[in-house]
MIVEXNU-112854 format. One record per residue (C-alpha): residue number from 1; residue in three letters; x, y, z. Coordinates in nm, 2 decimals, m for minus. Layout:
REM MIVEXNU-112854
+-----+------+--------+--------+--------+
!  nr ! rest !      X !      Y !      Z !
+-----+------+--------+--------+--------+
! NUM !  ALA !      X !      Y !      Z !
...
+-----+------+--------+--------+--------+
***
This chain:
REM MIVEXNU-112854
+-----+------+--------+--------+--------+
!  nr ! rest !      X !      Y !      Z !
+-----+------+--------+--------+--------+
!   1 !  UNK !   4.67 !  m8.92 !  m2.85 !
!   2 !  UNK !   4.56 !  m8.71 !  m3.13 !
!   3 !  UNK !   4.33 !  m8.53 !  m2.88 !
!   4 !  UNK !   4.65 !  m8.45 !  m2.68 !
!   5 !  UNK !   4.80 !  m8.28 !  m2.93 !
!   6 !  UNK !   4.60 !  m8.08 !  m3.05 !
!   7 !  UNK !   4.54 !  m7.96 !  m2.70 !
!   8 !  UNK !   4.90 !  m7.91 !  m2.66 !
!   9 !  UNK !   4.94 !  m7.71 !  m3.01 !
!  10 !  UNK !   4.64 !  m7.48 !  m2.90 !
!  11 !  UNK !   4.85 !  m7.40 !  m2.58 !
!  12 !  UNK !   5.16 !  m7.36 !  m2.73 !
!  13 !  UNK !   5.05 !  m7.13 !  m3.02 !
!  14 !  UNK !   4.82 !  m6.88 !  m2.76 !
!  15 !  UNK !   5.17 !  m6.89 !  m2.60 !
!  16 !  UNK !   5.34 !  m6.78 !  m2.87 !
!  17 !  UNK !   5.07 !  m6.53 !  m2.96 !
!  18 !  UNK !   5.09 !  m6.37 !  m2.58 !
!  19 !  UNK !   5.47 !  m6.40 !  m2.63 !
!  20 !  UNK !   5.40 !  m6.18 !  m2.92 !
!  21 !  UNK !   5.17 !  m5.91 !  m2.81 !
!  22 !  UNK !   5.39 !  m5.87 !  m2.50 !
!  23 !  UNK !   5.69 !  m5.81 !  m2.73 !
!  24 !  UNK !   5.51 !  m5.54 !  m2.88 !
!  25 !  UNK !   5.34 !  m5.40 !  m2.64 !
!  26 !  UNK !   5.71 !  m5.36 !  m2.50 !
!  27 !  UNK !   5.80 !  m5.19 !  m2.81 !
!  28 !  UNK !   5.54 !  m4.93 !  m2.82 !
!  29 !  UNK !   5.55 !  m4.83 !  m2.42 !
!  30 !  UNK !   5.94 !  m4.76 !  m2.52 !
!  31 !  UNK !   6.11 !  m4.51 !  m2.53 !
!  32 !  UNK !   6.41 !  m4.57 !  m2.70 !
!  33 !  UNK !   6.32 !  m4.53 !  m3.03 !
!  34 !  UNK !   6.25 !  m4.14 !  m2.99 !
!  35 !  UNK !   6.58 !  m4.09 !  m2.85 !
!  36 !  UNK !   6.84 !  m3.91 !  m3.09 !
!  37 !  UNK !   6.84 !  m3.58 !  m3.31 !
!  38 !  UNK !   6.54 !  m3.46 !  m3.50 !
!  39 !  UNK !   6.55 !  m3.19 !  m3.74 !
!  40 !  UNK !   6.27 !  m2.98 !  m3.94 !
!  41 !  UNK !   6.08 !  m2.66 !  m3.89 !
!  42 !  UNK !   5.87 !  m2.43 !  m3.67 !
!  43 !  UNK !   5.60 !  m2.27 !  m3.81 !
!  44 !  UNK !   5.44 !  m1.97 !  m3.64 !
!  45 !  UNK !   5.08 !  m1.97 !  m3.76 !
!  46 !  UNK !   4.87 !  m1.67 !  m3.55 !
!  47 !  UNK !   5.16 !  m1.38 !  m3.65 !
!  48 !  UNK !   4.88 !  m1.12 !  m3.59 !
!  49 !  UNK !   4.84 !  m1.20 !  m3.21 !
!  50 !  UNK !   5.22 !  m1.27 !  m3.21 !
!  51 !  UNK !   5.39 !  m1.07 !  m3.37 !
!  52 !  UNK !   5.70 !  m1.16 !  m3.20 !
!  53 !  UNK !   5.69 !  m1.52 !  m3.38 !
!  54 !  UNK !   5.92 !  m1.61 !  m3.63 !
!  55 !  UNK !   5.95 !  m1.94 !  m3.87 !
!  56 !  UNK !   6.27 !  m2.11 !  m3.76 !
!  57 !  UNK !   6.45 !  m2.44 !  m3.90 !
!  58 !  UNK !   6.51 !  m2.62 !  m3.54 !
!  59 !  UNK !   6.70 !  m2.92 !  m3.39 !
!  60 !  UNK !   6.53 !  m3.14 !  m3.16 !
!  61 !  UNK !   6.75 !  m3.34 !  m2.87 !
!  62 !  UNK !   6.59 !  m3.63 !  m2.73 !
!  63 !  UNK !   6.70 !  m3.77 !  m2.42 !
!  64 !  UNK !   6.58 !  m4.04 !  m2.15 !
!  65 !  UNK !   6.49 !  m3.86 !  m1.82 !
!  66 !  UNK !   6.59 !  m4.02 !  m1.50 !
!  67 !  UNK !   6.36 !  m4.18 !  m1.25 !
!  68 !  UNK !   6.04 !  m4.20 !  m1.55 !
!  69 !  UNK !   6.05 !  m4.44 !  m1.81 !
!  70 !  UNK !   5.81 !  m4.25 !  m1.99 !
!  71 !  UNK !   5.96 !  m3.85 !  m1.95 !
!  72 !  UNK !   6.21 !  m3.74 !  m2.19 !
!  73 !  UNK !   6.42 !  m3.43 !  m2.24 !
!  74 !  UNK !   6.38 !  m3.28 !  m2.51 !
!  75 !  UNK !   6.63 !  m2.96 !  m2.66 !
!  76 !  UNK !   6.53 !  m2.75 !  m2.88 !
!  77 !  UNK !   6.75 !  m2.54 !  m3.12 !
!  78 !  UNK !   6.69 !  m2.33 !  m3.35 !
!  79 !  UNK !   6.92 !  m2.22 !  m3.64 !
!  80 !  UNK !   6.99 !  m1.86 !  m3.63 !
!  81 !  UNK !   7.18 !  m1.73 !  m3.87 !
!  82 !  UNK !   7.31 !  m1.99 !  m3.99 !
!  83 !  UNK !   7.43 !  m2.12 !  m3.64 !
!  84 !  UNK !   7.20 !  m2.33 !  m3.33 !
!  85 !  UNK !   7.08 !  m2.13 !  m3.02 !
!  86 !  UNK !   6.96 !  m2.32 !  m2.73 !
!  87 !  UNK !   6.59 !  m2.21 !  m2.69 !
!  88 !  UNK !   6.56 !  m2.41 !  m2.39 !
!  89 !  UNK !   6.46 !  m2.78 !  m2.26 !
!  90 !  UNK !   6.13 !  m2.93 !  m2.18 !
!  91 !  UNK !   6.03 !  m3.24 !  m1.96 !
!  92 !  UNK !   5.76 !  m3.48 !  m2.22 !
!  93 !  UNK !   5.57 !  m3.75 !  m2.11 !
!  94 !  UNK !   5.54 !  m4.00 !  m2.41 !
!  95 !  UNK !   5.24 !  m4.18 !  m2.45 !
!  96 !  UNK !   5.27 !  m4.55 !  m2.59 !
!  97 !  UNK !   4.87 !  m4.58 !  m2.68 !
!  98 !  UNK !   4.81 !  m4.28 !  m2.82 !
!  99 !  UNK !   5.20 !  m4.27 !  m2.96 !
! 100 !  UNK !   5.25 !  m3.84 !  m2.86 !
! 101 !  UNK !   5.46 !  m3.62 !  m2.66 !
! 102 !  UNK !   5.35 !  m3.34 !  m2.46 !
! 103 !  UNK !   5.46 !  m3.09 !  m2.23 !
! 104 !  UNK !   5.26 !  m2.86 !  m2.04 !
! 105 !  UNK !   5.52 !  m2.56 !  m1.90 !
! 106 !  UNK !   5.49 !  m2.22 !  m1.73 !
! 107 !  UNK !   5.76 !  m1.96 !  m1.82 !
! 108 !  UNK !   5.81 !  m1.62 !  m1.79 !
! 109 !  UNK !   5.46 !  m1.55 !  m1.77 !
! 110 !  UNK !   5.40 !  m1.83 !  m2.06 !
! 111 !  UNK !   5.13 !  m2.10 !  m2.01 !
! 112 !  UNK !   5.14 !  m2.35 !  m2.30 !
! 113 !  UNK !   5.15 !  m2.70 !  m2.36 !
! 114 !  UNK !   5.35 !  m2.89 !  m2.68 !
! 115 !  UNK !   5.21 !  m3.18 !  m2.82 !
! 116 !  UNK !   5.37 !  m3.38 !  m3.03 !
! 117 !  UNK !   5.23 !  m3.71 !  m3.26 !
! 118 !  UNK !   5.46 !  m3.94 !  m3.35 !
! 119 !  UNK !   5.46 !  m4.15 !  m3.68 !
! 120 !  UNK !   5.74 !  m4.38 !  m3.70 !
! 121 !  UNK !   6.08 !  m4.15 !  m3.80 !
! 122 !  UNK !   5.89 !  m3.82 !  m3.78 !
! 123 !  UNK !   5.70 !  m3.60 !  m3.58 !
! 124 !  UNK !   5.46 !  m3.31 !  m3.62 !
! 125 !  UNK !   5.22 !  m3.12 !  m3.38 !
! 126 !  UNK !   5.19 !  m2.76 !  m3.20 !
! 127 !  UNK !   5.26 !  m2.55 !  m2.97 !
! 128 !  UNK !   4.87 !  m2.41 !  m2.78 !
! 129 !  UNK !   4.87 !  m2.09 !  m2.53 !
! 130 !  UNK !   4.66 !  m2.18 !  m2.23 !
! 131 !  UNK !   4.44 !  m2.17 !  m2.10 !
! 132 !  UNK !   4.25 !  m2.01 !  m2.43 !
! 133 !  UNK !   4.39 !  m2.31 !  m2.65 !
! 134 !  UNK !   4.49 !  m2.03 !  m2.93 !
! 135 !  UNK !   4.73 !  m2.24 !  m3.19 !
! 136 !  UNK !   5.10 !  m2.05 !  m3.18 !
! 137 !  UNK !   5.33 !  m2.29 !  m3.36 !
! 138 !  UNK !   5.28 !  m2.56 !  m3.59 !
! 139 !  UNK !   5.63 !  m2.78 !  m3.57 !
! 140 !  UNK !   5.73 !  m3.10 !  m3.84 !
! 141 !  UNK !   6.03 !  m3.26 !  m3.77 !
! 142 !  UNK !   6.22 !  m3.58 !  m3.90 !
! 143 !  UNK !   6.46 !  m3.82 !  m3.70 !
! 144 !  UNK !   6.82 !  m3.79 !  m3.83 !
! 145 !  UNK !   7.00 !  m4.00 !  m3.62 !
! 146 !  UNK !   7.01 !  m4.17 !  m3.28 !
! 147 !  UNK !   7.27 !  m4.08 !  m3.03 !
! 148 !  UNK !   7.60 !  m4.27 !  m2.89 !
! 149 !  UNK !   7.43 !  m4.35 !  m2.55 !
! 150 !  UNK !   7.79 !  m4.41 !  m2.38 !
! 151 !  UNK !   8.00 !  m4.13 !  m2.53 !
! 152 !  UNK !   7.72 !  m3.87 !  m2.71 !
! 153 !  UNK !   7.99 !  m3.87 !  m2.97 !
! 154 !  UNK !   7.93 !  m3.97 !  m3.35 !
! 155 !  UNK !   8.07 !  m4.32 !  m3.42 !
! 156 !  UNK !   8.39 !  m4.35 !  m3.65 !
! 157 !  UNK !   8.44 !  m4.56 !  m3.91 !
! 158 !  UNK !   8.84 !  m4.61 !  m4.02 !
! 159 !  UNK !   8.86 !  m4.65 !  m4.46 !
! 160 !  UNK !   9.17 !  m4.62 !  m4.69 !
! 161 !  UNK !   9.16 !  m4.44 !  m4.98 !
! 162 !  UNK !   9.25 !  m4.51 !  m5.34 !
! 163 !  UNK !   9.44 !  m4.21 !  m5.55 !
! 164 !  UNK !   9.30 !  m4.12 !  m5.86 !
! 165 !  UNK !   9.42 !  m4.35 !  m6.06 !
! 166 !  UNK !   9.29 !  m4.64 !  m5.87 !
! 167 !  UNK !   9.62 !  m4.76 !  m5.67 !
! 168 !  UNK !   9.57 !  m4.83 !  m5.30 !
! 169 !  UNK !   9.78 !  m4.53 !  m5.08 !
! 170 !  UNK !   9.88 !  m4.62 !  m4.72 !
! 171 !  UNK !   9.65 !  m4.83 !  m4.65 !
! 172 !  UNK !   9.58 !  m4.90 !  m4.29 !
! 173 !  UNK !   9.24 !  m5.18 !  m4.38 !
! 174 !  UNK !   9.32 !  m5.39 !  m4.65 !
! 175 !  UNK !   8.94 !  m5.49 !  m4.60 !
! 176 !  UNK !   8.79 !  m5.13 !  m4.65 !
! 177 !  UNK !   8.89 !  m4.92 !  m4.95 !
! 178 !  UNK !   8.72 !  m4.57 !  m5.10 !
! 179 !  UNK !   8.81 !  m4.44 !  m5.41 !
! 180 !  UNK !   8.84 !  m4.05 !  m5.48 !
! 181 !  UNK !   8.71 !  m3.95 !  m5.81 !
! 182 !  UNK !   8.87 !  m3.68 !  m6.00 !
! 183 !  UNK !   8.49 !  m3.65 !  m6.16 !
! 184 !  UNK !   8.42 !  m3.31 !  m6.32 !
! 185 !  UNK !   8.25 !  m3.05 !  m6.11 !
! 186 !  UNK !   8.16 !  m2.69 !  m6.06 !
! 187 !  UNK !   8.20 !  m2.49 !  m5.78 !
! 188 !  UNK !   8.01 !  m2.23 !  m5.61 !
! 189 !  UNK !   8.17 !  m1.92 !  m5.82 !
! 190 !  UNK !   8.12 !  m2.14 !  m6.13 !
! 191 !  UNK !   8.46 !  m2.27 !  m6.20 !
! 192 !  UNK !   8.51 !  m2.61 !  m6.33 !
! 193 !  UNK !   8.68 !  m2.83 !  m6.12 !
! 194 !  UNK !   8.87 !  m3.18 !  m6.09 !
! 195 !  UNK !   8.69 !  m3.33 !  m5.74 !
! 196 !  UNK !   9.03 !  m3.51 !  m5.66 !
! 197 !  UNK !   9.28 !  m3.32 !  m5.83 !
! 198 !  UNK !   9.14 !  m2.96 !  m5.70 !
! 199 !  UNK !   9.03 !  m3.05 !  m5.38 !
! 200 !  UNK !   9.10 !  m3.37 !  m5.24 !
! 201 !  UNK !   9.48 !  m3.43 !  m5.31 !
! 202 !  UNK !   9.75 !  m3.40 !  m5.06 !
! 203 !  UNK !   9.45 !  m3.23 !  m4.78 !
! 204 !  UNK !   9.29 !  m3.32 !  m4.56 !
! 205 !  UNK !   8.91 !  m3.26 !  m4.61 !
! 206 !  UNK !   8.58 !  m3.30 !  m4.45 !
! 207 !  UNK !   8.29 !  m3.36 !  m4.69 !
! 208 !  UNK !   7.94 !  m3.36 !  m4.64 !
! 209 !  UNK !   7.60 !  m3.34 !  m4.87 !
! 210 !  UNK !   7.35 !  m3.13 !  m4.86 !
! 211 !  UNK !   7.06 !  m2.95 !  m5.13 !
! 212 !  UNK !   6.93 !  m2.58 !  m5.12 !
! 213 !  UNK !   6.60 !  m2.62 !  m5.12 !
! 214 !  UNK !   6.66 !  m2.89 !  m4.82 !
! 215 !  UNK !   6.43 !  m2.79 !  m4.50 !
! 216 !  UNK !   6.52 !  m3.06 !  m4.25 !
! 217 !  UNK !   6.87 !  m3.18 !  m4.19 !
! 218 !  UNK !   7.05 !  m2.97 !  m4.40 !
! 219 !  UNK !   7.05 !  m2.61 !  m4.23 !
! 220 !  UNK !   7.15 !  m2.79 !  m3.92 !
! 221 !  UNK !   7.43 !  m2.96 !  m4.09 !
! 222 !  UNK !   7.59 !  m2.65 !  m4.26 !
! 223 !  UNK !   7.53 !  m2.48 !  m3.97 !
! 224 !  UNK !   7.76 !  m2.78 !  m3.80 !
! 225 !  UNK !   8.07 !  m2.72 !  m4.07 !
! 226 !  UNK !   8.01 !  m2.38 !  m4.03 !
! 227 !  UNK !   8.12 !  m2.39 !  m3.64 !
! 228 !  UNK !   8.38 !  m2.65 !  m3.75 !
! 229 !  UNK !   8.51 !  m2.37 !  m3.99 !
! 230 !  UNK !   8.53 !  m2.15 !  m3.71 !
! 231 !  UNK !   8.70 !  m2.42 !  m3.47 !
! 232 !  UNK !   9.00 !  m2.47 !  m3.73 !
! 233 !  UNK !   9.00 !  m2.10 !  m3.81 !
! 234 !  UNK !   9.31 !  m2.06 !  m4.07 !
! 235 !  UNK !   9.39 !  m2.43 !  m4.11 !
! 236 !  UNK !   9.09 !  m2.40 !  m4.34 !
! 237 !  UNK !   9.20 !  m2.34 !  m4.71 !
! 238 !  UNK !   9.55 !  m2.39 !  m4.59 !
! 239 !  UNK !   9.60 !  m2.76 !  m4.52 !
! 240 !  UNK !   9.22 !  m2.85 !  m4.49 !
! 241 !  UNK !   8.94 !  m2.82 !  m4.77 !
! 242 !  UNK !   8.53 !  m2.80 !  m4.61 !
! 243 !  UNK !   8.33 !  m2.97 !  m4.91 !
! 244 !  UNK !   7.98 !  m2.95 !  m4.93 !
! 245 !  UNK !   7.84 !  m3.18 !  m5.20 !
! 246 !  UNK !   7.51 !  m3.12 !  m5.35 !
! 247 !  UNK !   7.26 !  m3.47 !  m5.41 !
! 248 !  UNK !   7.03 !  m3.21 !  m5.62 !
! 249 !  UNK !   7.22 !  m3.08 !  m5.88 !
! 250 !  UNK !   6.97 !  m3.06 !  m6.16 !
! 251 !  UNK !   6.82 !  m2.79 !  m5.88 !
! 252 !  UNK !   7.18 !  m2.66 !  m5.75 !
! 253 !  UNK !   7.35 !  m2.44 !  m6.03 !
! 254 !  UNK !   7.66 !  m2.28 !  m5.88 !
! 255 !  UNK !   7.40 !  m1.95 !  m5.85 !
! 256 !  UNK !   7.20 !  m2.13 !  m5.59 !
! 257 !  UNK !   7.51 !  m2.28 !  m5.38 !
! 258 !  UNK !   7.67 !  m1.93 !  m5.39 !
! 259 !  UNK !   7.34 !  m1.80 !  m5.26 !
! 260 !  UNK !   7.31 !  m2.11 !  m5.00 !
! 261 !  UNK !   7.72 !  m2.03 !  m4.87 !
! 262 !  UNK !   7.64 !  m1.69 !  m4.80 !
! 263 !  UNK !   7.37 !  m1.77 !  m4.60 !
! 264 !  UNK !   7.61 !  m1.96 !  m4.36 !
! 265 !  UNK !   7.92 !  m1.73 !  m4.39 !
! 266 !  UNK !   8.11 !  m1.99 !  m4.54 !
! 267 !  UNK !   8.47 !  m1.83 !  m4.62 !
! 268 !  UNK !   8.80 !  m1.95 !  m4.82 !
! 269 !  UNK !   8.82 !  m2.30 !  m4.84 !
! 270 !  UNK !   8.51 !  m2.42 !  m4.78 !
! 271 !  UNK !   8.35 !  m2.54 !  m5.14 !
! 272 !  UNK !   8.03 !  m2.59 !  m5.25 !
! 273 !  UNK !   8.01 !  m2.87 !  m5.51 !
! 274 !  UNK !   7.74 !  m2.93 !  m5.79 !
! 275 !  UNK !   7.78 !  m3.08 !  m6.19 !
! 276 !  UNK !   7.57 !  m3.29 !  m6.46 !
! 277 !  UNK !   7.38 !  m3.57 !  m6.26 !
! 278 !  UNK !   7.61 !  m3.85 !  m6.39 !
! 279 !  UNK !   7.92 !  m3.69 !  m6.30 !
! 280 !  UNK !   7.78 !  m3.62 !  m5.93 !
! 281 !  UNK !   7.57 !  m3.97 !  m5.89 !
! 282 !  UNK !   7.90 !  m4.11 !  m5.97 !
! 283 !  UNK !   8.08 !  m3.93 !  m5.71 !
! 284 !  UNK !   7.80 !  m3.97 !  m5.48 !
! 285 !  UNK !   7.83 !  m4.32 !  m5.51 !
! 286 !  UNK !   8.21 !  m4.33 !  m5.48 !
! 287 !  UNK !   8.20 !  m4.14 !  m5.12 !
! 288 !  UNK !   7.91 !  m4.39 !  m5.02 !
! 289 !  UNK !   7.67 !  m4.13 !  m5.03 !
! 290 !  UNK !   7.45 !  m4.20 !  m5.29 !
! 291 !  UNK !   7.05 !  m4.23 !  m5.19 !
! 292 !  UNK !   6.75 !  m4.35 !  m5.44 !
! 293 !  UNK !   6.55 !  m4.02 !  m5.26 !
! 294 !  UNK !   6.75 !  m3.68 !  m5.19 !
! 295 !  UNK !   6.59 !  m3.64 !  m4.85 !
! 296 !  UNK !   6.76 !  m3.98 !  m4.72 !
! 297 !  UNK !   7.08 !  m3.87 !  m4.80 !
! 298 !  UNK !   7.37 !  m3.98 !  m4.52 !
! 299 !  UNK !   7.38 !  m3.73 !  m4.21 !
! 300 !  UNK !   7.72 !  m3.84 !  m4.21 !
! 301 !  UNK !   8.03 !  m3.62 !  m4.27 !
! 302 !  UNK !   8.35 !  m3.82 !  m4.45 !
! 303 !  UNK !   8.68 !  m3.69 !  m4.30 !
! 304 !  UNK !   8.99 !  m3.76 !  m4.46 !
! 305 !  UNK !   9.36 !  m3.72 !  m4.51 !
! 306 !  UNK !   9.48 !  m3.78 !  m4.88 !
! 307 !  UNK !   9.84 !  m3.82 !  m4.80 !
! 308 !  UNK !   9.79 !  m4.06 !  m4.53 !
! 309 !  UNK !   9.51 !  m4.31 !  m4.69 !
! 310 !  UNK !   9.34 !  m4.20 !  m4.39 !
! 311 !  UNK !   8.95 !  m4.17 !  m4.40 !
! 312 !  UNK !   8.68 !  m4.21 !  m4.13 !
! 313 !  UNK !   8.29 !  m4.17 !  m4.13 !
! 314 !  UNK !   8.15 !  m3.95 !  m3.81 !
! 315 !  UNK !   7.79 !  m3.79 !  m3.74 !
! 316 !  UNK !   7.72 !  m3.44 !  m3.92 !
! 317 !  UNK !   7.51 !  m3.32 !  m3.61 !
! 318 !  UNK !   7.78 !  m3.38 !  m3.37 !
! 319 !  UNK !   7.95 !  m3.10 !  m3.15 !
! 320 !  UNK !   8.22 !  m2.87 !  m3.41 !
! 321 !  UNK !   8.46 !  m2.96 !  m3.11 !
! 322 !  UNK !   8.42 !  m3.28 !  m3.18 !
! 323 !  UNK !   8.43 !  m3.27 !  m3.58 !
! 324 !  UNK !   8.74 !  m3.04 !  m3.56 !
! 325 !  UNK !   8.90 !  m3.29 !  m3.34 !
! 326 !  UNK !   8.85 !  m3.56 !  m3.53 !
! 327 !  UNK !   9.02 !  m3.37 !  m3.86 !
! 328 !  UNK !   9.33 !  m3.20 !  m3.66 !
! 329 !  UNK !   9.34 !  m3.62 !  m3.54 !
! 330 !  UNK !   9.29 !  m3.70 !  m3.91 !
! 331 !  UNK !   9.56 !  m3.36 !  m4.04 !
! 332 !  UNK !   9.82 !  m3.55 !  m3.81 !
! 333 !  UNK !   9.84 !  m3.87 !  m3.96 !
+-----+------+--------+--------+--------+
***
């Protein structure tokens, strides 16, 4: 009897341990996990053979190809003043073993091959001339979200919203609530500023966080409002406030977040927010923004409409039709 089962325990736990191995053996031959946006930069590194070669902040679009279960399709953007360009999309085959990407292309009279080594949420690798191998790019980028497989469109989440004072206005969720500081902050230009009273109340504003000296996601994501700006045209600083909230603000003085607007042409009624580190934390915390580390601060964008208690969560990366849709949707409330 005792000889039985141990027998049987030997079996069922070599079972169990093939059970195992298969499971992740299924997880690394997957794809899925690349799939979704990643953001970072392109580094030329041989300028003198190419001096056509710029350094560019770029947006990486990962998609499952059809009829492979190892190919992908992979955009890539880059941020050009401010705004994405489409440079083009490449076929990868992804390696589970060896966990890489690579893409061997021809174009317009260009032989090269990207490679790409993954390591969990980020990515980093080149792009080598062939046949002569000669290095051209180095690239480092950084998963920043995955994608809505069904609609491509960033996911909503309905709040309500509290006034300043901390009574409940119209709300919609008795289960959800946010509360709008009026916390002390500075803008862009330097003035000091009430965050609810001066640019929250009775608008309807989009919000989202960024920092300066930020390389991956935040180009990209100013670059998003920035297209959104352009979408609502001269709704903006009329009945809608753009907000850009800095998680660095020991770094960003209203010097650097003037500096960091120009860059993306940001016009009336699009402010750049920054303050004393308690007074931001604290208003970091009240959006549901705040992060222990700068560079995992939310992607997200909150959209809002004061009057109505309306307020909603969607993806920072997502089209500006989209985003604009969702705050003339919100503006209408």
């Amino acid at each position: 009897m005792i000889l039985c089962f141990l027998i049987l325990s030997v079996l069922c736990t070599s079972s169990w341990g093939v059970a195992q191995d298969k499971e992740r053996q299924g997880e690394q031959g997957s794809v899925s996990h690349l799939v979704g946006n990643w953001s970072g930069e392109s580094i030329c590194v041989n300028k003198d053979k190419f001096p056509a070669c710029h350094d560019e902040q770029v947006v990486y679009r990962i998609a499952k190809s059809t009829g492979n279960s190892a190919a992908l399709t992979l955009t890539m953007d880059k941020i050009v003043n401010g705004r994405p360009e489409t440079m083009g999309a490449f076929e990868f085959v992804y390696d589970p073993q060896k966990q890489t990407l690579s893409s061997e292309f021809t174009r317009n009279n260009w032989h090269g091959i990207w490679g790409l080594a993954v390591k969990g949420e980020r990515m980093d690798g080149t792009l080598v001339t062939l046949p002569d191998k000669t290095v051209v790019r180095r690239i480092n980028v950084t998963k920043v979200s995955a994608v809505d497989k069904e609609s491509q469109r960033p996911a909503e989440t309905p709040l309500t919203t509290e006034d300043a004072a901390g009574s409940p206005s119209n709300q919609s969720d008795p289960t959800l609530s946010i509360h709008i500081p009026d916390a002390t902050v500075y803008d862009q230009n330097g003035n000091r500023l009430k965050f609810h009273t001066d640019l929250v109340k009775g608008k309807t504003v989009a919000i989202n966080f960024i920092f300066t000296t930020c390389t991956t996601i935040c180009p990209p994501l100013t670059a998003t409002l920035r297209r959104v700006q352009q979408e609502l045209g001269e709704r903006v600083g009329r009945d809608v406030n753009l907000i850009s909230v800095s998680v660095d603000p020991a770094t960003d003085v209203p010097e650097r977040l003037k500096e960091y607007a120009a860059r993306f042409k940001a016009g009336p009624g699009w402010t750049f927010v920054t303050g004393q580190k308690v007074d931001i934390d604290s208003l970091l915390e009240a959006l549901g923004a705040s992060a222990a580390d700068k560079n995992d601060h939310t992607p997200s964008i909150l959209i809002g409409n004061d009057v109505a208690g309306y307020w909603t969560r969607a993806y920072g990366l997502a089209p500006a039709s989209r985003l604009a849709e969702i705050i003339r949707n919100a503006a209408s409330r």
